[in-house]
N, CA, C and O atoms as CSV, one atom per row, in Angstrom:
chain,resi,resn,atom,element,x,y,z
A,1,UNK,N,N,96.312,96.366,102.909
A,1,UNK,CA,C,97.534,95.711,102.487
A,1,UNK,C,C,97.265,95.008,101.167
A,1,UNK,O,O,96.160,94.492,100.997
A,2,UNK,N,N,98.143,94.953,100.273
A,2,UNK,CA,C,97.958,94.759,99.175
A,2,UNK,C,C,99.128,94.112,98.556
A,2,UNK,O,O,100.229,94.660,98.505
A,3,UNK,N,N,98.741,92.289,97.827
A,3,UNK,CA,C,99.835,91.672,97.436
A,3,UNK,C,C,100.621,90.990,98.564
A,3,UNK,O,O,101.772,90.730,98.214
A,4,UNK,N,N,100.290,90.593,99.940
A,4,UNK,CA,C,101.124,90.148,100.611
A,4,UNK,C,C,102.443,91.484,100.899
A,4,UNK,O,O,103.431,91.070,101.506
A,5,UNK,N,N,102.458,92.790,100.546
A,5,UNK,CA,C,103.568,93.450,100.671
A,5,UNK,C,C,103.510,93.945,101.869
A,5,UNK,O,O,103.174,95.129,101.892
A,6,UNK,N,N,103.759,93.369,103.056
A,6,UNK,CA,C,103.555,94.281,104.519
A,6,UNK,C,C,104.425,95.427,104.675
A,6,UNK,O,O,104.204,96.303,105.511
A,7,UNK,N,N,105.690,95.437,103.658
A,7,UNK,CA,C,106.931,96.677,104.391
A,7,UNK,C,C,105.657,98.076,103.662
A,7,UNK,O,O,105.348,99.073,104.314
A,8,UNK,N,N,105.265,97.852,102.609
A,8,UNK,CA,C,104.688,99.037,101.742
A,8,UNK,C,C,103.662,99.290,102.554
A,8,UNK,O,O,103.244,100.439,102.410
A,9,UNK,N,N,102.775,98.301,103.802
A,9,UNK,CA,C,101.606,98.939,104.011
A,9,UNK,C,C,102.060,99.552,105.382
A,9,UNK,O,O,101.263,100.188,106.072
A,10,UNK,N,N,103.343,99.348,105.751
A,10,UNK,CA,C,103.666,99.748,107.358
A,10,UNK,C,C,104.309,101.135,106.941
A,10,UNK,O,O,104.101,102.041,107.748
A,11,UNK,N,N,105.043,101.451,105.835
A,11,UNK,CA,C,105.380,102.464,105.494
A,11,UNK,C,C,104.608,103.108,104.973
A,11,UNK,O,O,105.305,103.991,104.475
A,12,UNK,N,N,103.462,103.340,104.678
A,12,UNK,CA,C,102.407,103.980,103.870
A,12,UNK,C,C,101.712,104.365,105.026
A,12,UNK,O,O,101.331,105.535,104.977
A,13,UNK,N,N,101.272,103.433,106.591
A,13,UNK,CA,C,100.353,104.105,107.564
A,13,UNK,C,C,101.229,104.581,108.250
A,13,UNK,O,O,100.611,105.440,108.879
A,14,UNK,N,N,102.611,104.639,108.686
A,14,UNK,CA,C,103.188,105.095,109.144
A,14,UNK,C,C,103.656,106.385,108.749
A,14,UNK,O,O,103.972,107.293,109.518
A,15,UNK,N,N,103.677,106.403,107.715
A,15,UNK,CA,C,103.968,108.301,106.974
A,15,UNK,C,C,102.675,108.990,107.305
A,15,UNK,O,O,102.824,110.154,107.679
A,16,UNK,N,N,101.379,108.522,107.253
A,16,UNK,CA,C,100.179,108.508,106.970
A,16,UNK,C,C,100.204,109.237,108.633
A,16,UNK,O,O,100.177,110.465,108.716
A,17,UNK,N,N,100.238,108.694,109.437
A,17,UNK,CA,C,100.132,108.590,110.424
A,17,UNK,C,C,100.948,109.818,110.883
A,17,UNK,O,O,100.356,110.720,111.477
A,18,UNK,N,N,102.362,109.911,110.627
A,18,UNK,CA,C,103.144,111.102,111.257
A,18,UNK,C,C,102.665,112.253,110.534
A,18,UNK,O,O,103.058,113.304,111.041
A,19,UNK,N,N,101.910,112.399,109.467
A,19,UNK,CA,C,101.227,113.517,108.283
A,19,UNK,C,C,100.450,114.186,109.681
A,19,UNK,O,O,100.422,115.275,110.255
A,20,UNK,N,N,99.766,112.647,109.867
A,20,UNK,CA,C,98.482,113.442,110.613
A,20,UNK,C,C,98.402,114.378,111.752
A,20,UNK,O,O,97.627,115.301,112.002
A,21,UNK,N,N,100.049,113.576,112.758
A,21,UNK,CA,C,100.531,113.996,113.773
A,21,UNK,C,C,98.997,113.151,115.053
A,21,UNK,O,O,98.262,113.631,115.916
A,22,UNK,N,N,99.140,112.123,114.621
A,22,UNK,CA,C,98.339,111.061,115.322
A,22,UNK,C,C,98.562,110.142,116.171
A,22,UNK,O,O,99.123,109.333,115.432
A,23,UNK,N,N,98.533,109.520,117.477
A,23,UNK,CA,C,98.868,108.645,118.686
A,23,UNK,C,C,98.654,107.077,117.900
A,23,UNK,O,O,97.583,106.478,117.791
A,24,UNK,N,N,99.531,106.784,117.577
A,24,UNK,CA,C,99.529,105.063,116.840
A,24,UNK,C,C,99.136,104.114,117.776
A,24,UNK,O,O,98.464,103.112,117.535
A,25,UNK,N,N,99.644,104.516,119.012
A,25,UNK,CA,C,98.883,103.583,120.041
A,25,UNK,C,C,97.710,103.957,120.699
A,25,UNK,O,O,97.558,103.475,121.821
A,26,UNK,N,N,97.036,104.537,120.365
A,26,UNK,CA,C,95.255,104.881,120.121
A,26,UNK,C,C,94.835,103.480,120.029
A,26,UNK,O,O,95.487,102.626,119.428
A,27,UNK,N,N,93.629,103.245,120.695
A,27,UNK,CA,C,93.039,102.205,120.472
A,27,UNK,C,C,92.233,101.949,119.187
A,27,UNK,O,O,92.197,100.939,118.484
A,28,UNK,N,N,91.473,103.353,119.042
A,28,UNK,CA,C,91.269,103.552,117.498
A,28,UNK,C,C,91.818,103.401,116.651
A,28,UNK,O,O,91.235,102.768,115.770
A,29,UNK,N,N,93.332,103.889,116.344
A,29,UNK,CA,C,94.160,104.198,115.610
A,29,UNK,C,C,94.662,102.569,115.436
A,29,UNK,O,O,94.707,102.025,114.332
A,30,UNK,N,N,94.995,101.952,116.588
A,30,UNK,CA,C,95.486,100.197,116.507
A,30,UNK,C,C,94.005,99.751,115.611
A,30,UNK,O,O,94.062,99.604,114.390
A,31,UNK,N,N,92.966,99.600,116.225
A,31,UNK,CA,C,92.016,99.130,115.266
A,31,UNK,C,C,92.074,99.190,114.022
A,31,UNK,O,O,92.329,98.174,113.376
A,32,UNK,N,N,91.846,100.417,113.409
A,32,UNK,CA,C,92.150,101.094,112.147
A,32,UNK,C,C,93.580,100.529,111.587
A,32,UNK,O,O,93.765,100.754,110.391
A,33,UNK,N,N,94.801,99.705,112.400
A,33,UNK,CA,C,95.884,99.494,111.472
A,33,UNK,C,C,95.764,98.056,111.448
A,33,UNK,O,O,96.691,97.463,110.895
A,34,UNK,N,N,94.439,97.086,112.123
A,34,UNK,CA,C,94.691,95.784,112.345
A,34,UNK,C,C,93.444,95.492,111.125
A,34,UNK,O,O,93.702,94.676,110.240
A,35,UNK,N,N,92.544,95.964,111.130
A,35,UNK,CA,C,91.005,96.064,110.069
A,35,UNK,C,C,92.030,96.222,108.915
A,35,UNK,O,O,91.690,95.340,108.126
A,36,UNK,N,N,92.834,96.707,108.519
A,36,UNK,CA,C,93.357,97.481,106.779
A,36,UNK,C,C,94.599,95.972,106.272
A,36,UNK,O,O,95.056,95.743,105.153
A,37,UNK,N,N,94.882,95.033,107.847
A,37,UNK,CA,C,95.472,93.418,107.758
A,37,UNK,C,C,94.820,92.931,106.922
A,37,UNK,O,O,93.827,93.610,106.661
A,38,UNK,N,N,94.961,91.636,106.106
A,38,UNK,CA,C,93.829,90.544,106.414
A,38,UNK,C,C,93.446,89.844,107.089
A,38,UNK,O,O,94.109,89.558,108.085
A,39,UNK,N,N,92.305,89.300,106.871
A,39,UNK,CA,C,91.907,89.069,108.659
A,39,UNK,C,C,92.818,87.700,109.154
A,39,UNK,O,O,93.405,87.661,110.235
A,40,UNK,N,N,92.819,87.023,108.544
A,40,UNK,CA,C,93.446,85.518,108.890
A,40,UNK,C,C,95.047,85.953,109.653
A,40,UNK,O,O,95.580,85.279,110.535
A,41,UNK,N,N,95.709,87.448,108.961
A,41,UNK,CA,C,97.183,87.674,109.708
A,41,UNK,C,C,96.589,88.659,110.884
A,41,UNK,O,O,97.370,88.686,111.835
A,42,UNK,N,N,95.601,89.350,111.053
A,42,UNK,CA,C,95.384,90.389,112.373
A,42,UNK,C,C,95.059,88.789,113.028
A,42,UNK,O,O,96.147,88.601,113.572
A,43,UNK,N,N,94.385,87.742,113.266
A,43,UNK,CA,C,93.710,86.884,113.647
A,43,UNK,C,C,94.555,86.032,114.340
A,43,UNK,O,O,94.220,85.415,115.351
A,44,UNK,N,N,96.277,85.961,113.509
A,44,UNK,CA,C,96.631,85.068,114.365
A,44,UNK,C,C,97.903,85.770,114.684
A,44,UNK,O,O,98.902,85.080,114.891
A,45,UNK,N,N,97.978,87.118,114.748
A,45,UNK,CA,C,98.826,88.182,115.687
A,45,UNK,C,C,98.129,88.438,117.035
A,45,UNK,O,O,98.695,88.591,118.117
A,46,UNK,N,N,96.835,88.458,116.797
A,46,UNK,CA,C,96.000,87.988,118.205
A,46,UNK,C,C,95.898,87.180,119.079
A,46,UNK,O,O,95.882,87.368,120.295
A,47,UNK,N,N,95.768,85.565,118.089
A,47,UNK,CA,C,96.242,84.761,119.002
A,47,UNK,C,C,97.669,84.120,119.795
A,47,UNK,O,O,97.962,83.535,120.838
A,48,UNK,N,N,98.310,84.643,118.580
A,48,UNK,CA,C,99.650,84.225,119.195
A,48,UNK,C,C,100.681,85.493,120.045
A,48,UNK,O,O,101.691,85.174,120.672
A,49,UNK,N,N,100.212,86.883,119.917
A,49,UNK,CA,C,100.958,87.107,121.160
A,49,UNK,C,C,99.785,88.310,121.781
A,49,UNK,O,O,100.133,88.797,122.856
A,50,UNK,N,N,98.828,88.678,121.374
A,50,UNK,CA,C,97.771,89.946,121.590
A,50,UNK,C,C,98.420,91.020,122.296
A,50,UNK,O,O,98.618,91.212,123.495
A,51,UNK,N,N,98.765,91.815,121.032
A,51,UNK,CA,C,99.644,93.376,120.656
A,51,UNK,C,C,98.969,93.908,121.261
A,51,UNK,O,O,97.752,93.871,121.082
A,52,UNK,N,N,99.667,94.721,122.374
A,52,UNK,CA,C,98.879,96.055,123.241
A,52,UNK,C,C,99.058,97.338,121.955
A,52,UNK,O,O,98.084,97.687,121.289
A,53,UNK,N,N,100.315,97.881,121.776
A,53,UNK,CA,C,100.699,98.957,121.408
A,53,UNK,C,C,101.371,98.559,119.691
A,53,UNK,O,O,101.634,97.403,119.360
A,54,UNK,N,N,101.552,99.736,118.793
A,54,UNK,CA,C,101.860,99.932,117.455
A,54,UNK,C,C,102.985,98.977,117.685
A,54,UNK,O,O,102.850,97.982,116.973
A,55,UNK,N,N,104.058,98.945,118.446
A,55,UNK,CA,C,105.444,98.565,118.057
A,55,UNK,C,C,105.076,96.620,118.338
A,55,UNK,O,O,105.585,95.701,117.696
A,56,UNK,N,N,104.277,96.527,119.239
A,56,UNK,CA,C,104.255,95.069,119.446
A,56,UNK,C,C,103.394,94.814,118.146
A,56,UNK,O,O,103.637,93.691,117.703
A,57,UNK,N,N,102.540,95.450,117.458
A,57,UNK,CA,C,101.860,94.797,116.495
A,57,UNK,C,C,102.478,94.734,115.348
A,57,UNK,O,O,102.348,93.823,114.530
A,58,UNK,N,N,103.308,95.882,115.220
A,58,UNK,CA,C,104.736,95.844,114.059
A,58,UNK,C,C,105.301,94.561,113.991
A,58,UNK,O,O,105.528,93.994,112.922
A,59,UNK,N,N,105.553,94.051,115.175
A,59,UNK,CA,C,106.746,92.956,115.868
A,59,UNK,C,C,106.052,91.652,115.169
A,59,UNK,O,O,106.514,90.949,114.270
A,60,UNK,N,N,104.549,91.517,115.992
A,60,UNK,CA,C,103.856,90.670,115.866
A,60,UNK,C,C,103.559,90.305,114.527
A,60,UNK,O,O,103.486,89.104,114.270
A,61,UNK,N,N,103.389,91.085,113.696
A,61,UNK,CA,C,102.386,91.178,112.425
A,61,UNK,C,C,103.878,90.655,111.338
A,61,UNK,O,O,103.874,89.607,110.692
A,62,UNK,N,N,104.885,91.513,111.353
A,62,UNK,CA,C,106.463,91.129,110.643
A,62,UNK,C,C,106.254,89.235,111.122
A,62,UNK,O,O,106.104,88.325,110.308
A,63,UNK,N,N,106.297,89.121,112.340
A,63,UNK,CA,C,107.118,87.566,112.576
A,63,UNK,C,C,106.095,86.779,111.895
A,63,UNK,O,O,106.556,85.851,111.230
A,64,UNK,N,N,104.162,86.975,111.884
A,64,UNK,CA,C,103.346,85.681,111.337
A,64,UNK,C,C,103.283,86.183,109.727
A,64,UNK,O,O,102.750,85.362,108.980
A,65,UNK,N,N,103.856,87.677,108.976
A,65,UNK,CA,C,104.057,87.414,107.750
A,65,UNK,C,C,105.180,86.583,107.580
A,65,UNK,O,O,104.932,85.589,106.898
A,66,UNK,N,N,106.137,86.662,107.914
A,66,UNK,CA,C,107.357,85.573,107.822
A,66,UNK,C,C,107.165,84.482,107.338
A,66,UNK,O,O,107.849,83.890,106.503
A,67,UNK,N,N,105.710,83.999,108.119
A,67,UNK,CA,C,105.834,82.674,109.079
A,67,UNK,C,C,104.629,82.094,107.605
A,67,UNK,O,O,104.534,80.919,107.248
A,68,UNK,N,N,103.803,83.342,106.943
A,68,UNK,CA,C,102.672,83.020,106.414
A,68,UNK,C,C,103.673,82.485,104.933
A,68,UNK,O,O,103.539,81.418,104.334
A,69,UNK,N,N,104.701,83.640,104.605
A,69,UNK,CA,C,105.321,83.470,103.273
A,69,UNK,C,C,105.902,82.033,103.394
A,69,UNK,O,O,105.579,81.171,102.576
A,70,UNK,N,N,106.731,81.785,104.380
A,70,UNK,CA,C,107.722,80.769,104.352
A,70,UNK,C,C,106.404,79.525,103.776
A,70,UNK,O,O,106.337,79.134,102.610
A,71,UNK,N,N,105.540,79.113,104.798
A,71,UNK,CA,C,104.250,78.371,104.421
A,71,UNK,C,C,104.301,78.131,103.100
A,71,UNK,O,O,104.653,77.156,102.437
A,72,UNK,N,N,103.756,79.528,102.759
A,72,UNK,CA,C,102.691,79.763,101.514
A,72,UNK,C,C,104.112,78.986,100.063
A,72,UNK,O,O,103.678,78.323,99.121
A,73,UNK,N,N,105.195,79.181,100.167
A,73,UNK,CA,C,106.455,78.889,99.761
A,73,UNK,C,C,106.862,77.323,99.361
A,73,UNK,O,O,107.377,76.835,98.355
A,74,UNK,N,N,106.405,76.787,100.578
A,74,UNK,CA,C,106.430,75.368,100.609
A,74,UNK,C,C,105.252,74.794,100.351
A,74,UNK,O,O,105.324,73.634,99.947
A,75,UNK,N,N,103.940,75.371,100.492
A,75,UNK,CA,C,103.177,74.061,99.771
A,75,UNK,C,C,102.995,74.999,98.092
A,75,UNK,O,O,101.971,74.563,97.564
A,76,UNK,N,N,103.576,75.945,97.301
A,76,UNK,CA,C,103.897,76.146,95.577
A,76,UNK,C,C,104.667,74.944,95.729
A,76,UNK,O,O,104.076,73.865,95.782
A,77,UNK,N,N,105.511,74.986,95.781
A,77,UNK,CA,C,106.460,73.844,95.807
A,77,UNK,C,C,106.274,72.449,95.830
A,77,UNK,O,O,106.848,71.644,95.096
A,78,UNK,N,N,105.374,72.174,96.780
A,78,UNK,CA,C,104.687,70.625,97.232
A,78,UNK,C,C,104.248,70.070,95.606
A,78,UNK,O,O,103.716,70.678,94.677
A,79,UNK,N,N,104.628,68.936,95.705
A,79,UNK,CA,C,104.238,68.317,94.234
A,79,UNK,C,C,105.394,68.795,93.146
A,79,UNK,O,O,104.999,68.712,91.983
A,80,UNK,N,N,106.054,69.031,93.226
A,80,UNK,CA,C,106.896,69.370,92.161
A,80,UNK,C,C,108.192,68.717,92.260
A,80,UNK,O,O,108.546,68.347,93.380
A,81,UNK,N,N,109.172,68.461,90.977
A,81,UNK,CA,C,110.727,67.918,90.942
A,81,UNK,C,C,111.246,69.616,91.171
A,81,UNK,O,O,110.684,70.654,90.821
A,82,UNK,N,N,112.265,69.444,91.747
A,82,UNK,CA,C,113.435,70.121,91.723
A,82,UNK,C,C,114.352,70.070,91.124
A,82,UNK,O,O,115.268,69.480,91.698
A,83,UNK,N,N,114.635,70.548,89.866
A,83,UNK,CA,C,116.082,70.897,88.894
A,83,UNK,C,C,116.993,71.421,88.897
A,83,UNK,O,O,116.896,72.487,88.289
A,84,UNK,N,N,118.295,71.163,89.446
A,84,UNK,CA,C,119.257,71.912,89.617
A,84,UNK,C,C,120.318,71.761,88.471
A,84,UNK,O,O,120.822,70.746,87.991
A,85,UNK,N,N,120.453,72.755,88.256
A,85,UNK,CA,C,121.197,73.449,86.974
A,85,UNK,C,C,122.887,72.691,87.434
A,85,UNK,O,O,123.281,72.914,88.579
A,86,UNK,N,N,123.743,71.871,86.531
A,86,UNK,CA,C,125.436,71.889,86.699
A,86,UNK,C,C,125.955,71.834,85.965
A,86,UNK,O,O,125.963,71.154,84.939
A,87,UNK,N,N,126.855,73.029,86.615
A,87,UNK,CA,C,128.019,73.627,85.150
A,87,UNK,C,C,127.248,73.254,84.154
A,87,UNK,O,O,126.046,73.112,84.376
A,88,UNK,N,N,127.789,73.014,82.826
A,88,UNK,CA,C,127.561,73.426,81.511
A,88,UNK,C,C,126.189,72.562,80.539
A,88,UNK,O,O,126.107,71.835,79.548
A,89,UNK,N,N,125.372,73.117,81.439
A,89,UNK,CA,C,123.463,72.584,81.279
A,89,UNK,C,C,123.396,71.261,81.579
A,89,UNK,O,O,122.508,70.564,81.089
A,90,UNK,N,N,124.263,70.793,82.361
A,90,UNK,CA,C,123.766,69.249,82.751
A,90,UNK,C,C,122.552,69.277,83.792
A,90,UNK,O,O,122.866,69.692,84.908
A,91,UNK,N,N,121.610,69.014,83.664
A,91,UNK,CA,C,120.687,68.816,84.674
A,91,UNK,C,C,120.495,67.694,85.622
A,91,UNK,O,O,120.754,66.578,85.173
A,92,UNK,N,N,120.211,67.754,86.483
A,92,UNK,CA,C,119.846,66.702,87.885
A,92,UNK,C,C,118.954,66.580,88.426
A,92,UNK,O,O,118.186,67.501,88.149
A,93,UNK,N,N,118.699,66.154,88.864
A,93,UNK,CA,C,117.151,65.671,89.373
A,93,UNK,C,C,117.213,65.067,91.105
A,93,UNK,O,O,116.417,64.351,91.712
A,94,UNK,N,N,118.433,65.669,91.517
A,94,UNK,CA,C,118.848,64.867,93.283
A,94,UNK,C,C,118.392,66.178,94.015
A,94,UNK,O,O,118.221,67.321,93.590
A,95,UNK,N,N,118.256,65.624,95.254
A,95,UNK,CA,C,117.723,65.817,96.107
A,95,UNK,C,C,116.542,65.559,97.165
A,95,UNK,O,O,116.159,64.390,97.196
A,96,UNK,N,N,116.043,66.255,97.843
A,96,UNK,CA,C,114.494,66.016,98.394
A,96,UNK,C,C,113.905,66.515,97.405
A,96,UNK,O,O,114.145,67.543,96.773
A,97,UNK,N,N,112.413,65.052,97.188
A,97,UNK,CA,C,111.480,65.589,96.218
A,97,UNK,C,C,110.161,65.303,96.791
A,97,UNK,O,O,110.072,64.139,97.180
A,98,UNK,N,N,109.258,65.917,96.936
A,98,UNK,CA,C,108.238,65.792,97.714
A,98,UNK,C,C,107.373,65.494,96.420
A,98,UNK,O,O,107.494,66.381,95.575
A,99,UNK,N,N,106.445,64.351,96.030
A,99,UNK,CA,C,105.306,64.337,95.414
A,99,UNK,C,C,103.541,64.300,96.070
A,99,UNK,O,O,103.135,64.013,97.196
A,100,UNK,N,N,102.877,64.673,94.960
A,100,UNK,CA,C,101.234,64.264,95.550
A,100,UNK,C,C,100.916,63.063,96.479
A,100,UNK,O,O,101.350,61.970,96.116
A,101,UNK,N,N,100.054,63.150,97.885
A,101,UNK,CA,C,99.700,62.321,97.980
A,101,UNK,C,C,98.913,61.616,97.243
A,101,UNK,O,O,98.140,62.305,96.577
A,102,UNK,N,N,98.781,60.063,97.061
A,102,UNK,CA,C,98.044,59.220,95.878
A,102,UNK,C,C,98.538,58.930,94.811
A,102,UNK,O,O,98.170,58.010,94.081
A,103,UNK,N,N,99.671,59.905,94.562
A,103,UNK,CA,C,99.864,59.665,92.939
A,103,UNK,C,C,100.565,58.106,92.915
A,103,UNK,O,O,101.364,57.632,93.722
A,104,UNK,N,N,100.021,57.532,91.791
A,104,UNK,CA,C,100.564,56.034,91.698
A,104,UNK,C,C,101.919,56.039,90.299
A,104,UNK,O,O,101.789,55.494,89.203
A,105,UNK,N,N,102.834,56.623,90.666
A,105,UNK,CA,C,103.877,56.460,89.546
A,105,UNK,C,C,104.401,55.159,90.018
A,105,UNK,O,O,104.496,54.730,91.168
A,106,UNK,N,N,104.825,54.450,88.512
A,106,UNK,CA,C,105.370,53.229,88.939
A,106,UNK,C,C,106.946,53.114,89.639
A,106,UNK,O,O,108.000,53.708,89.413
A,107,UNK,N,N,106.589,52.165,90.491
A,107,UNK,CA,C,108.059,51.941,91.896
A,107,UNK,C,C,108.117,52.636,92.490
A,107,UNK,O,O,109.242,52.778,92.968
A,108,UNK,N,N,107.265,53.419,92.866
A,108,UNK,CA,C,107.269,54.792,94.022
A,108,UNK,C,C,106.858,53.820,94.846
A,108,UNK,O,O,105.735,54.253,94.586
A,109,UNK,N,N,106.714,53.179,95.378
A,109,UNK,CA,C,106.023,51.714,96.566
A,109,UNK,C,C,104.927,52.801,97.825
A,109,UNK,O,O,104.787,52.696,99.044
A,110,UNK,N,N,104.406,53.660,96.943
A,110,UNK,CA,C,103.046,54.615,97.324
A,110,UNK,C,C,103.665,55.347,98.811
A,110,UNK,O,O,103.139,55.273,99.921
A,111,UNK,N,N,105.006,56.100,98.422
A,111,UNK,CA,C,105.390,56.797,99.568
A,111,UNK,C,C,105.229,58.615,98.697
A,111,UNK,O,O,105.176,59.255,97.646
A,112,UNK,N,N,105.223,58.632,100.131
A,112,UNK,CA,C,105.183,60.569,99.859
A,112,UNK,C,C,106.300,61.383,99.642
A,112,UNK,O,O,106.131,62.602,99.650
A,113,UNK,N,N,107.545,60.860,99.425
A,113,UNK,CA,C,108.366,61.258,99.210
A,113,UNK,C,C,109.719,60.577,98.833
A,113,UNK,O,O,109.699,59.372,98.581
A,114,UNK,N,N,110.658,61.131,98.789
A,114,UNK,CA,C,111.965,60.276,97.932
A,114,UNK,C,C,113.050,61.076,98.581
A,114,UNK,O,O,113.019,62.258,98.921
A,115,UNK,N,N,114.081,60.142,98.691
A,115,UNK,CA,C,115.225,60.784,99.408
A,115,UNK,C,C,116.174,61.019,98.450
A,115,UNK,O,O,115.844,60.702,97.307
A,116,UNK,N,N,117.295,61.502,98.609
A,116,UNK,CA,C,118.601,62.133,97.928
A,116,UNK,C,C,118.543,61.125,96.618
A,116,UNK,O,O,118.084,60.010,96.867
A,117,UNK,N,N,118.897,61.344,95.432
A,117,UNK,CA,C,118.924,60.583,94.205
A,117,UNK,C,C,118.120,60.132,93.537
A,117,UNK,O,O,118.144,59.356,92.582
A,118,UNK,N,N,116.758,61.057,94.493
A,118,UNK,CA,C,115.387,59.970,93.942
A,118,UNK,C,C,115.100,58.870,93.938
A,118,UNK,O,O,114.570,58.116,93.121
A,119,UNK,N,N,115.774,58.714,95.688
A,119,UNK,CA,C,115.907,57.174,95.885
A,119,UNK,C,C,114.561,57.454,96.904
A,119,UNK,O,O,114.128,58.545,97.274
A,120,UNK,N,N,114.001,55.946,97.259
A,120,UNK,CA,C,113.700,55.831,98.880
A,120,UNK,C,C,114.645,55.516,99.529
A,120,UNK,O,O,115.575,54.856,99.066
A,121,UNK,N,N,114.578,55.957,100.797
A,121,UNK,CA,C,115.453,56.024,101.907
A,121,UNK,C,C,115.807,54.704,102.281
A,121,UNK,O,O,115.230,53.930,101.518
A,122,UNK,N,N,116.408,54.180,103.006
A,122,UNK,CA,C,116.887,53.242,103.613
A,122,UNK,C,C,115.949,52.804,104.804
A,122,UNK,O,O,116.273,51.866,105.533
């Protein structure tokens, strides 16, 4: 798998696979499609539901990429302002803004975050 792209590597062993005219639920054949994962996503398709057959590991492997992107999504994000564009280039700066833990900007009263307006919360 290559790039985080799971649809390209399920469609690539899966053509691969009907070429060969090969049993996907082979124990071999499952090995061979969980080894070509990385290990950290075969690792915790294991632990969290342990795929007998091709279609449960399809199932399995789709829901903890989901689960890895959404993650991987939110901490790019972590530490950063959010800019939202209105109407005619006015920019804003509202919303949830999550900053570094530690960072000492002044009147942040050393919280981890800021509520709507770039306020602290109430």
């Amino acid at each position: 798998m290559k790039n985080d792209n799971l649809d390209e590597y399920l469609a690539a062993f899966e053509t691969q696979a009907l070429r060969a005219d090969i049993d996907m639920n082979n124990h071999t054949n499952l090995r061979t499609f969980a080894l070509s994962l990385p290990q950290s996503l075969a690792d915790a398709c294991i632990k969290m539901e342990n795929p007998e057959t091709y279609e449960q590991w399809r199932a399995t492997v789709q829901c903890q990429q989901k689960i890895y992107l959404k993650t991987k999504s939110l901490h790019s994000e972590y530490g950063t302002f959010i800019n939202r564009t209105q109407g005619q280039g006015q920019r804003q700066t509202s919303g949830w803004v999550w900053r570094r833990p530690g960072s000492n900007n002044p009147g942040s009263n050393n919280q981890n975050w800021r509520g709507p307006g770039n306020r602290a919360p109430p």
